[in-house]
VOLUM-767404 format. One record per residue (C-alpha): residue number from 1; x, y, z; residue in three letters; chain. Coordinates in steps of 0.1 Angstrom, whole numbers, plus 2048, in hexadecimal, padded with zeros to 3 digits. Example, Ala and Ser with C-alpha at 12.3 -4.5 7.8 and 13.67 -1.06 7.14 Angstrom:
REM VOLUM-767404
1 / 87B / 7D3 / 84E / ALA / A
2 / 889 / 7F5 / 847 / SER / A
//
This chain:
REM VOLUM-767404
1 / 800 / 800 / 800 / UNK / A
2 / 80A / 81E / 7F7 / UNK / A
3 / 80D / 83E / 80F / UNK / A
4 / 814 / 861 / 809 / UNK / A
5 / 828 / 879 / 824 / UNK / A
6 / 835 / 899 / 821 / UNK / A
7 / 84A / 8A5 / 83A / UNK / A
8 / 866 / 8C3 / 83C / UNK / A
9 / 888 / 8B4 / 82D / UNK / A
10 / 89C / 8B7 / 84A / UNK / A
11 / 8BC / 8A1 / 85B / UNK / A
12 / 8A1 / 891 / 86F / UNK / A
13 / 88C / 885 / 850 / UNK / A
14 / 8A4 / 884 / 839 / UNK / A
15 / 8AA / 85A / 83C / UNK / A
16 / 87E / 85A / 838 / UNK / A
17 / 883 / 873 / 81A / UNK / A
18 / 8A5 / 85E / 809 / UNK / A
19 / 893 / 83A / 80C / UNK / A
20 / 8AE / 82E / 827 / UNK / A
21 / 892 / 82B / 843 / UNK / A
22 / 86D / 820 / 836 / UNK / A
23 / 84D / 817 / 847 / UNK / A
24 / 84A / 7ED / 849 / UNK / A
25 / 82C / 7E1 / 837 / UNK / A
26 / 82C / 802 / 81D / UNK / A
27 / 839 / 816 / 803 / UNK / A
28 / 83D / 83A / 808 / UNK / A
29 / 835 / 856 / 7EF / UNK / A
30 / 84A / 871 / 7FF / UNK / A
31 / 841 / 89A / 7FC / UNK / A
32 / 85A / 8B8 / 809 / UNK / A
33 / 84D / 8DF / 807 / UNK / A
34 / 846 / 8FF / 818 / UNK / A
35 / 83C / 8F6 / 83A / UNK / A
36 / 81F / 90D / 835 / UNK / A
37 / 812 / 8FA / 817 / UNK / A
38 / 817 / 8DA / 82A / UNK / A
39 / 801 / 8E3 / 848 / UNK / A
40 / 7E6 / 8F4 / 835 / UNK / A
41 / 7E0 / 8D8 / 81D / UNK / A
42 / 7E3 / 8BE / 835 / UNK / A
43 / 7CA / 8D2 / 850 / UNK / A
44 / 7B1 / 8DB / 838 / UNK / A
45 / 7B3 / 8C1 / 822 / UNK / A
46 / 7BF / 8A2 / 831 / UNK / A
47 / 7D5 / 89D / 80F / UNK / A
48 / 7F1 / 887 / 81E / UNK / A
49 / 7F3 / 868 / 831 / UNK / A
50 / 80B / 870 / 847 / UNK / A
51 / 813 / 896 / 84D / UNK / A
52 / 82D / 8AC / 866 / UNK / A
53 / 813 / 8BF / 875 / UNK / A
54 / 815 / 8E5 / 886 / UNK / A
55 / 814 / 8D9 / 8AF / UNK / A
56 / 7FD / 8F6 / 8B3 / UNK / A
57 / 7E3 / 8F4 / 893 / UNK / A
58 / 7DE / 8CE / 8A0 / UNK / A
59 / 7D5 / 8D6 / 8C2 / UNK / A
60 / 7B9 / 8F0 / 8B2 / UNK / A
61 / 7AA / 8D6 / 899 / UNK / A
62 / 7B0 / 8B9 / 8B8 / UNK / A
63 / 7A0 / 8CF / 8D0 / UNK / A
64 / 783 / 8D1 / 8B8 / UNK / A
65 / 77F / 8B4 / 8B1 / UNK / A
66 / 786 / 8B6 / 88A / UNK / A
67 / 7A9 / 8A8 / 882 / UNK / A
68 / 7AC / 88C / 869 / UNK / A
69 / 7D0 / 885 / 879 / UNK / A
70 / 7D9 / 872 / 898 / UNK / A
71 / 7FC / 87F / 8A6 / UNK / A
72 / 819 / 868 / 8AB / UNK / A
73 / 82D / 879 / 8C3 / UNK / A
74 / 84F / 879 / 8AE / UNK / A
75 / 859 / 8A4 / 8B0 / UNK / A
76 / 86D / 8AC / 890 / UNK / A
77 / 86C / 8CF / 892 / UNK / A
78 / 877 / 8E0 / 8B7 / UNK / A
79 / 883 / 8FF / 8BF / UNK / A
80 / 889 / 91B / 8DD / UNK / A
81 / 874 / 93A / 8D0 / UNK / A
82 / 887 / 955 / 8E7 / UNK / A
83 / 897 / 966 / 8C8 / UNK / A
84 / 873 / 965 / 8B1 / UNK / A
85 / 869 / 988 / 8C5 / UNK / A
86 / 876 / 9A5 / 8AD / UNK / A
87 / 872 / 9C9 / 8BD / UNK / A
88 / 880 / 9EC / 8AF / UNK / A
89 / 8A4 / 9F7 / 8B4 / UNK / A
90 / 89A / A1B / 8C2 / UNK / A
91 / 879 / A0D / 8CE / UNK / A
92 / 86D / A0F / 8F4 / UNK / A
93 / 868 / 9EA / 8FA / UNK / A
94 / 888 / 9DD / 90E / UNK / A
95 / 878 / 9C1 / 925 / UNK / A
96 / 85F / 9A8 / 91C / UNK / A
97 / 844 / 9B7 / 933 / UNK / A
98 / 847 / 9D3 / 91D / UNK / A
99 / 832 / 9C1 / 903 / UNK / A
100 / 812 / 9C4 / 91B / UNK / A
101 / 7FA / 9DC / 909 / UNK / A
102 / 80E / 9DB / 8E7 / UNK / A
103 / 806 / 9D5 / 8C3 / UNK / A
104 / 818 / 9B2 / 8B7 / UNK / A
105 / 81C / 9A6 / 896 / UNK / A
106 / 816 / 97F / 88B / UNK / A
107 / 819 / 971 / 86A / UNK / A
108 / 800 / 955 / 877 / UNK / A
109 / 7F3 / 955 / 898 / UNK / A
110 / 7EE / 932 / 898 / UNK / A
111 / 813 / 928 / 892 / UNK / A
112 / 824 / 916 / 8AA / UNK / A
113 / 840 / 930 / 8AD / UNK / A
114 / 825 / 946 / 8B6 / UNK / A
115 / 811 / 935 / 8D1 / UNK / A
116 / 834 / 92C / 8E4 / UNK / A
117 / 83C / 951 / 8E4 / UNK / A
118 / 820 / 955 / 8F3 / UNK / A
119 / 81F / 93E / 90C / UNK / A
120 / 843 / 945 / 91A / UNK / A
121 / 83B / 96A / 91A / UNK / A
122 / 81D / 963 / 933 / UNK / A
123 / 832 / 947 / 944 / UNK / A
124 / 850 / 959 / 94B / UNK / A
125 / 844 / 97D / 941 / UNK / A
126 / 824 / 981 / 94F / UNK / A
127 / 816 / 98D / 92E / UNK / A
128 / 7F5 / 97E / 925 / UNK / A
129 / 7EF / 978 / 900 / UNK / A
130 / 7CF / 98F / 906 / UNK / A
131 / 7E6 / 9AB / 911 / UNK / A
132 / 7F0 / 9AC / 8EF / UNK / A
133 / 7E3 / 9BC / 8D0 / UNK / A
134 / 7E7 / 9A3 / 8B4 / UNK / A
135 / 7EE / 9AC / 88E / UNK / A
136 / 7F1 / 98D / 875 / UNK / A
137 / 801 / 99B / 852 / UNK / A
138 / 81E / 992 / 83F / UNK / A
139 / 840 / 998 / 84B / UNK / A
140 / 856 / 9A8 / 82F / UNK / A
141 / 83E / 9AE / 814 / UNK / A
142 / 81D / 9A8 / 80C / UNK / A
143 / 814 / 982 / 801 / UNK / A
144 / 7EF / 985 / 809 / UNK / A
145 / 7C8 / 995 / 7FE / UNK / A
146 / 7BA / 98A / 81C / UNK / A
147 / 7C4 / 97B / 83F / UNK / A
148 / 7AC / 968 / 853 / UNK / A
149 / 7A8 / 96C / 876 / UNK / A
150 / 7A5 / 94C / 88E / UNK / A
151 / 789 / 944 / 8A3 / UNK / A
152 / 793 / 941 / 8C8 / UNK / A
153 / 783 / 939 / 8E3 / UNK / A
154 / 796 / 954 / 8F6 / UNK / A
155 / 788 / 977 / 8EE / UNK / A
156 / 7AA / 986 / 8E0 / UNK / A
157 / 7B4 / 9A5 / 8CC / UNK / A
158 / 7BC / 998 / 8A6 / UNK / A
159 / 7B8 / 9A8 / 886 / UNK / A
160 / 7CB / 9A7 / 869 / UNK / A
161 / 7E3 / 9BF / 858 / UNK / A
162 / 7E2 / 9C1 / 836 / UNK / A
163 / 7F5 / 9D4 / 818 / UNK / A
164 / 810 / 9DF / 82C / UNK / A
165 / 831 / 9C3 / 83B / UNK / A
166 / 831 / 9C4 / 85E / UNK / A
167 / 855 / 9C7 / 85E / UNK / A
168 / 84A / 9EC / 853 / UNK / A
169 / 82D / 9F0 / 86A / UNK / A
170 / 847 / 9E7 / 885 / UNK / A
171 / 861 / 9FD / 878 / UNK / A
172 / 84A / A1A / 876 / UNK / A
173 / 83E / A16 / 893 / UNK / A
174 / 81C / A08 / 88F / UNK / A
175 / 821 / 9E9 / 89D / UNK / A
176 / 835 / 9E6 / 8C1 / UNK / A
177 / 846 / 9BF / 8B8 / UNK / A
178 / 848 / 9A6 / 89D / UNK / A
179 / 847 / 980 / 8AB / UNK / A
180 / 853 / 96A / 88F / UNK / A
181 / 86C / 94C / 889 / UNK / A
182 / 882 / 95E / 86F / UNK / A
183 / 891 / 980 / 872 / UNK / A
184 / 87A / 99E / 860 / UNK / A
185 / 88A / 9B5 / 847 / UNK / A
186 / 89C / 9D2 / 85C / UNK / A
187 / 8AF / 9B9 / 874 / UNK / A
188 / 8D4 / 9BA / 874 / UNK / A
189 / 8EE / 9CC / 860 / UNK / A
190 / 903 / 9E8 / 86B / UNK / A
191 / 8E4 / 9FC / 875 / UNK / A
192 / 8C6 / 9E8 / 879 / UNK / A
193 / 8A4 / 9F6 / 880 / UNK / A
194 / 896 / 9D5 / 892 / UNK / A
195 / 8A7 / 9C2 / 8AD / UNK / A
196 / 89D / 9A3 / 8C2 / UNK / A
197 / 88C / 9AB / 8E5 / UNK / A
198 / 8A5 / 98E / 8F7 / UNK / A
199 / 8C6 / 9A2 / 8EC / UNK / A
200 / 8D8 / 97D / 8F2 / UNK / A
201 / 8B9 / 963 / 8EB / UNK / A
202 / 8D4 / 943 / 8F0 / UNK / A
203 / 8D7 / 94C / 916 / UNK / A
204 / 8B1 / 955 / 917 / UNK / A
205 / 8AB / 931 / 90C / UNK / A
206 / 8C7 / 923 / 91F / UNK / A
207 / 8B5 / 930 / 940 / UNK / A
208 / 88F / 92D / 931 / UNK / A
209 / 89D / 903 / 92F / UNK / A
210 / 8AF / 901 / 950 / UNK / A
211 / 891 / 90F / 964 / UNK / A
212 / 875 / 8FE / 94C / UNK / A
213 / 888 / 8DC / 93C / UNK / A
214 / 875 / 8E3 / 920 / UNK / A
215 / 87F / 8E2 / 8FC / UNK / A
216 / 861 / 8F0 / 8EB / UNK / A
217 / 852 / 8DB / 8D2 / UNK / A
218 / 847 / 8EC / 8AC / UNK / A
219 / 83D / 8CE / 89A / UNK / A
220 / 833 / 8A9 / 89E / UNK / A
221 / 824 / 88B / 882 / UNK / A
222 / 804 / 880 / 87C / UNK / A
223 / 7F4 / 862 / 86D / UNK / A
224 / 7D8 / 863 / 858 / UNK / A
225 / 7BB / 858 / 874 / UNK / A
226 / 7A7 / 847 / 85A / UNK / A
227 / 7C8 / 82F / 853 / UNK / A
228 / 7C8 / 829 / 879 / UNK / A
229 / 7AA / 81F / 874 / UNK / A
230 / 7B1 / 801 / 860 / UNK / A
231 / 7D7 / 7FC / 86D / UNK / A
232 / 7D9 / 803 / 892 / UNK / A
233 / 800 / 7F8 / 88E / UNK / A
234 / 809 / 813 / 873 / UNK / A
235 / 80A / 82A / 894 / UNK / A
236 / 827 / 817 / 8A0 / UNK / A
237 / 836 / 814 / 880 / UNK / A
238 / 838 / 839 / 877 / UNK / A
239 / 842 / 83F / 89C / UNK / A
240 / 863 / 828 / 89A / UNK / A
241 / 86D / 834 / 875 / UNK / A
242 / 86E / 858 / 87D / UNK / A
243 / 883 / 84B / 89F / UNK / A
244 / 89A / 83A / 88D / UNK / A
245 / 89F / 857 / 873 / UNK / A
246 / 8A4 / 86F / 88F / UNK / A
247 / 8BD / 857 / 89C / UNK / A
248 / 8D0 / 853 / 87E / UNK / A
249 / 8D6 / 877 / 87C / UNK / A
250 / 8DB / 883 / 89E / UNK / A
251 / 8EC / 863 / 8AF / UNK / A
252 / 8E4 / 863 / 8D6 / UNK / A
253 / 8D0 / 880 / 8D5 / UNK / A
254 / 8AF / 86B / 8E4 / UNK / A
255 / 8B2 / 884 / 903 / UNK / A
256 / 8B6 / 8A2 / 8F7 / UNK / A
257 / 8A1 / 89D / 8D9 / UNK / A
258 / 88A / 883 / 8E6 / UNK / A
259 / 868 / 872 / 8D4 / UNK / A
260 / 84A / 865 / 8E7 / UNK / A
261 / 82F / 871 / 8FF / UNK / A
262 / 845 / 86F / 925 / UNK / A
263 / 862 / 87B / 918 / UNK / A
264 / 84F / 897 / 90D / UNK / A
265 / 838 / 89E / 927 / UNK / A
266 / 840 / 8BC / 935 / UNK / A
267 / 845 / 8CF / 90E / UNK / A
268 / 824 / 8C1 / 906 / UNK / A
269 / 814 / 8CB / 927 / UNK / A
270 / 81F / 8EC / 91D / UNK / A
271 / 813 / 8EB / 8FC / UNK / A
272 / 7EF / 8E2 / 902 / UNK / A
273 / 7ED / 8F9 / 920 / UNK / A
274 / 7F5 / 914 / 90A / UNK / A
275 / 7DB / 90A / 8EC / UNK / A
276 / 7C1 / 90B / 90B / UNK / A
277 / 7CE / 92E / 918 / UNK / A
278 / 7CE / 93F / 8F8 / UNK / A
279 / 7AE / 931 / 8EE / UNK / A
280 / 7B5 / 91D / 8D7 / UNK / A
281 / 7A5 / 902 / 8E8 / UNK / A
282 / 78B / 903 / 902 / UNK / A
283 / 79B / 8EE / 915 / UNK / A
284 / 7C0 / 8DC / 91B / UNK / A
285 / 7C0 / 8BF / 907 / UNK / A
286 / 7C7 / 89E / 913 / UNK / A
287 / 7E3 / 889 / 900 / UNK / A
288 / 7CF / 871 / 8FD / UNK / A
289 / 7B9 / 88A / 8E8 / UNK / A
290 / 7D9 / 88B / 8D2 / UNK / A
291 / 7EF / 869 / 8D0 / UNK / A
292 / 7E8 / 847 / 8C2 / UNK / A
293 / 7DE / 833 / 8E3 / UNK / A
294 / 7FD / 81C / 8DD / UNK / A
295 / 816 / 839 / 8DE / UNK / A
296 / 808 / 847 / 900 / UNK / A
297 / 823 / 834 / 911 / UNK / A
298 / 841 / 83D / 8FE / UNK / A
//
C-alpha cells in the first residue's frame, strides 16, 4: 500500500526523505515544501497520509474535535523562541513587561512560534496575551488580499494589517514589536532600525531551560486517523521510523532531543496549557485527546 508524507527535508528526516529508513508493511510517496503550504493543505484538506503538523494548529482542530490526524509524538521541529521578539532600536520598549498595552505584530497568530511567545511572556513576564494588541500582516512586504482572523475562545484584540509590511509599521512606529521566527527587514547591519527585545537570547534560553527544563516543541507527526482506523499498528510503525531517522542523524541525542509522550511531558503540558490560556481551546487538552493510545506510554 501506498502512502504519501510530506514533511520539511531536514537532518532528522532526511533518512525517511532518501529511502534509507521506510515504514514496514508500505511504500512511501514522499513530499517536501513551504511549511506553510504543508500545514494548510494537510489541516484543511487532509491531502497526506502522514503530515509534520504545526503543535499549535493541531491542538485547535484537536480541541474541536475536527482533526483528521492522530499525533504520534515524534517532535521534528523544536526551538527556544527568546530571539522571535523584534522591537525598535530607538524604541521605548527595553524589558519584556514593556509589551503590556502594546501593538504586536504576527504573521499568523496561530503559529507555534507565536503561541510560545506568548506563553513564556505570561509565564515568566507576567504579560497576558490579552494585554496585547494583536496585528497579523505580512512581515517584509505584502504577500496577501486578505487575512483571516481566528476564532478564540478568549475574547482577544486581533485584526489584521494589510497593504503595508509590518516591518514598516514597526519601524514607523505603528506597531510597538514584531514576534516572528525569522528576522524582519531593518535588523542588523551597521545601523539597524529593529533589534531583538532579549539583547543576548542564548542566555535568555539558557536560563528560561534551567528554571523550566523545557525545550519547546514547534512541530510533531500525524497519521491519517482514518488509516488508524484500519491499521492500529501503523502508529507504531511511523513512531519508530521517525526515531530511528532522528537517531541516525543526531547519534545519542535521545535526551536532549527526546520522542514520546513522558519524556515530553512537561513541553507538552506547557503547550496545551497555553492553547487553553490563549483561547484556542476551551479547555487543556488531555494527551490522550492527542496520541495514538499505544504511544501514551512512550
Amino acid at each position: 500500500m501506498i502512502l504519501t508524507m510530506a514533511c520539511v527535508d531536514s537532518d532528522r528526516t532526511r533518512r525517511l526523505l532518501d529511502g534509507t529508513i521506510g515504514i514496514d508493511g508500505y511504500e512511501l510517496r514522499l513530499a517536501t515544501m513551504p511549511v506553510e503550504e504543508m500545514f494548510r493543505r494537510a489541516f484543511e484538506a487532509a491531502e497526506f497520509d502522514i503530515s509534520e503538523l504545526s503543535a499549535s494548529t493541531f491542538l485547535l482542530h484537536a480541541g474541536r474535535g475536527n482533526c483528521a490526524y492522530v499525533g504520534i509524538p515524534v517532535f521534528p521541529s523544536r526551538a527556544f523562541r527568546h530571539s522571535a521578539i523584534y522591537v525598535r532600536a530607538d524604541g521605548d520598549i527595553v524589558e519584556p513587561h514593556d509589551l503590556r498595552g502594546r501593538i504586536v505584530g504576527v504573521r499568523n497568530y496561530l503559529n507555534t512560534a507565536a503561541l510560545v511567545v506568548r506563553g513564556l511572556l505570561a509565564d515568566s513576564y507576567g504579560v497576558a496575551s490579552t494585554d496585547i494588541s494583536w496585528r497579523v500582516g505580512d512581515i517584509d512586504r505584502v504577500e496577501r488580499k486578505t487575512i483571516s482572523i481566528p476564532q478564540l475562545a478568549l475574547p482577544t484584540d486581533i485584526r489584521p494589517a494589510l497593504g503595508t509590511p509590518l516591518a514598516d509599521m514597526l519601524m514607523s512606529g505603528e506597531i510597538d514589536a514584531i514576534v516572528h521566527y525569522d528576522p524582519p527587514r531593518g535588523f542588523g547591519g551597521d545601523r539597524p532600525r529593529i533589534r531583538r527585545l532579549f539583547a543576548d537570547p542564548v542566555e535568555a534560553e539558557r536560563q528560561y531551560f534551567q528554571a523550566t527544563g523545557i525545550f519547546p516543541i514547534m512541530h510533531l507527526v500525524g497519521v491519517r486517523r482514518s488509516l488508524l482506523e484500519q491499521d492500529p499498528s501503523l502508529a507504531r510503525k511511523v513512531y519508530d521510523a521517525f526515531s530511528q531517522a532522528r537517531e541516525a542523524a543526531m547519534p545519542g541525542t535521545t535526551e536532549s532531543w527526546p520522542h514520546g509522550v513522558a519524556g515530553n511531558a512537561s513541553a507538552l503540558e506547557s503547550l496545551t496549557r497555553y492553547a487553553f490560556e490563549q483561547g484556542l481551546t476551551d479547555r487543556p487538552l488531555q494527551f490522550d485527546e492527542l496520541f495514538a493510545s499505544d504511544l501514551l506510554a512512550t
